[in-house]
N, C-alpha and C positions, 0 to 999 in steps of 0.2 A: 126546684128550690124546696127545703125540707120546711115543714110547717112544724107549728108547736098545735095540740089539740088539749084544749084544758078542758074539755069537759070529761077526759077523766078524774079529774078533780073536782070538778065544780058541779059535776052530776051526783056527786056523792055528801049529801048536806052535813056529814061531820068534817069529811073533805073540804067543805067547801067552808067549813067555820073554822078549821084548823090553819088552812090556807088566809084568810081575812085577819085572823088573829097575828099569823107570820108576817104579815106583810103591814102589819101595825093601820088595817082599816076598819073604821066604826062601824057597828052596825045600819045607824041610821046614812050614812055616807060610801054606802053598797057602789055608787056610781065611783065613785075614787080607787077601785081594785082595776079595774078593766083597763083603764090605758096603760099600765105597771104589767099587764101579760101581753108581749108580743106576740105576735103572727105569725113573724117569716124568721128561723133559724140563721143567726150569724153572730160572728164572735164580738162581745160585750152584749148582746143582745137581755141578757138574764141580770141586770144590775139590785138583783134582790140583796140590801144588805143582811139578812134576817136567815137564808137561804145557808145552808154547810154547800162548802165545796168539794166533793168527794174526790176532785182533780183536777188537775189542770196543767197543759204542757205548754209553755212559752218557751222563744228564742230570748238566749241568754247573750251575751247582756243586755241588751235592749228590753229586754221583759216583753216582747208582741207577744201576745196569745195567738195559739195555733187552735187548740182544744179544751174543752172543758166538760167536767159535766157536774152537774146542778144537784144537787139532792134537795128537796121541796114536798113537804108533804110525807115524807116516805116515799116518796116517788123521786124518778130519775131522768133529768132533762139533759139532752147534748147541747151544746154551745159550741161553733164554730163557724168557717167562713165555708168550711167542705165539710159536707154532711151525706155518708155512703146511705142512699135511698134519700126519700121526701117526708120521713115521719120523724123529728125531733124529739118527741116527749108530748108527756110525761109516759115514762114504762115504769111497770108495776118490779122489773126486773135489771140490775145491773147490767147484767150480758147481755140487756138489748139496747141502751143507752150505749154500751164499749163498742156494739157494732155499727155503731153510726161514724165510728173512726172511717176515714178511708185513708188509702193508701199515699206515702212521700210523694210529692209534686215536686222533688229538689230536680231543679239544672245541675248543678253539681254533687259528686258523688264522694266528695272530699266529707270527711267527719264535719262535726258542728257543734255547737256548746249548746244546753236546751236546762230550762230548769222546771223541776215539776213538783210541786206543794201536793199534798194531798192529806185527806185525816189521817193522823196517824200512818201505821207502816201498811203501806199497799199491799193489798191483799196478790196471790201468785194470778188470781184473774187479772187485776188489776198491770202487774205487771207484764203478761205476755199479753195483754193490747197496746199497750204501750211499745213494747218491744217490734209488735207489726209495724209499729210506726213509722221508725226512727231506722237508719242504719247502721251497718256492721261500724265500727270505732268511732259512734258519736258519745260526747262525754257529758252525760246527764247527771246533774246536781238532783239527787229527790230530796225533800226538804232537809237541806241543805248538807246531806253527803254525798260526796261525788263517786261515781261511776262510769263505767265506760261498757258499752255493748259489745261484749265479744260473743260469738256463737250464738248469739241470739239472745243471750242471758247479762245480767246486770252484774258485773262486776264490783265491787267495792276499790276504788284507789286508795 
C-alpha cells in the first residue's frame, strides 16, 4: 500500500508555513494540520479544498475517480485506489507523481467513456500517462472536449 511522506514538506520550514497557510491553519493551532494529511494512499484520500488539481481521470458518467494527482506546495501527490510502487508523494517532480499510474485492471476490453479535468491544456507529458492508461477506442472527455484514443494518441471528435 503506497504511503504519502510529508516530511518533505514539513521538513522544510517555508514548506511547511506555505503548506499551514494552504490548508487555512493557524499558527497557534499547529495540532489541527496533522489529521488533514493522510497516511495511506487512496482515491478521495487528498480532500484539500486549497490544493490545484493538476489531474484527474474518472469513469464517465458516474464521475468515480480512478486517479488523481495533487499539486500542494509545489509539490506533487498521487491519489488513487492503485498506486504502481508504495511511495505516493509529495515528489519534487511531475513524472514521478504520473508514475505512480499503474496499468487498466478492466475485465472488459470494450472501449468506455472516462472524463479528465485537469489545469488548463495538458501538457504532452501529461497526456501520454494518461494514454498508458486507458485503451485503444476509449472516449475521453478532457475538460470537457471529447476524444477518442486511437494509436495511442488523443483524438479530437
Amino acid at each position: 500500500m503506497a504511503k504519502y511522506h510529508w516530511g518533505r514538506i514539513t521538513d522544510d520550514p517555508d514548506l511547511y508555513r506555505e503548506l499551514m497557510v494552504t490548508l487555512y491553519v493557524e499558527d497557534e493551532d499547529e495540532d489541527a494540520l496533522w489529521p488533514q494529511l493522510p497516511d495511506v494512499c487512496s482515491e478521495g484520500a487528498l480532500p484539500f479544498m486549497h490544493a490545484s488539481c493538476v489531474i484527474s481521470l474518472k469513469h464517465a458518467p458516474s464521475y468515480m475517480g480512478i486517479w488523481g494527482i495533487i499539486g500542494l506546495c509545489g509539490k506533487y501527490l498521487y491519489e488513487g485506489d492503485a498506486c504502481n510502487g508504495d511511495d505516493a508523494g509529495p515528489f519534487d517532480d511531475l513524472a514521478d507523481a504520473l508514475n505512480c499510474i499503474s496499468r487498466p485492471t478492466r475485465v472488459s476490453q470494450e472501449p468506455a467513456d472516462f472524463e479528465v479535468m485537469a489545469e488548463g491544456e495538458p501538457s504532452a507529458q501529461i497526456l501520454e500517462a494518461l494514454a498508458k492508461h486507458l485503451i485503444e477506442g476509449d472516449r475521453v472527455r478532457i475538460n470537457t472536449e471529447p476524444h477518442i484514443l486511437t494509436q495511442g494518441k488523443f483524438v479530437k471528435v
